[in-house]
C-alpha angles and dihedrals in degrees: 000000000000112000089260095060096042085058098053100036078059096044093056091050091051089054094056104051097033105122119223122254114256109234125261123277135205093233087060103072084050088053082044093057103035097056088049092055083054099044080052093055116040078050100055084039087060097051093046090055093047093052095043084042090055102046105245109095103212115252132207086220125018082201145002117292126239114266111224126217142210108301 
C-alpha cells in the first residue's frame, strides 16, 4: 500500500469510530474557569518558591525610577 492510501484507509477509519461532542453545559464554564484560577496559582505558587528557594524575592523595582519632569 503506497503512503496516500494508508492515509485514507486510515481517515475513513477515523470517521467511523469518532465519537460526537456532548453539548455544552452550563457547569462547564465553571469547570473552565476553576481549573484556570488553579493553574494561576499553583503557577504563581512555583515561582514564588523558586525565587524564595534561591535566595532573591522578586521586586517590582531593583531601584528607584526616574522621576520625569516637565518636557
Amino acid at each position: 500500500m503506497s503512503i496516500l492510501e494508508i492515509a485514507l484507509a486510515n481517515q475513513i477509519w477515523a470517521r467511523r469510530h469518532e465519537k460526537r461532542q456532548p453539548d455544552f453545559e452550563e457547569s462547564d464554564g465553571w469547570k473552565v474557569l476553576l481549573r484556570t484560577a488553579f493553574v494561576f496559582v499553583a503557577f504563581t505558587l512555583l515561582i514564588a518558591g523558586l525565587n524564595i528557594a534561591a535566595g532573591r524575592p522578586q521586586m517590582l523595582a531593583q531601584s528607584a525610577a526616574p522621576v520625569v519632569t516637565g518636557r
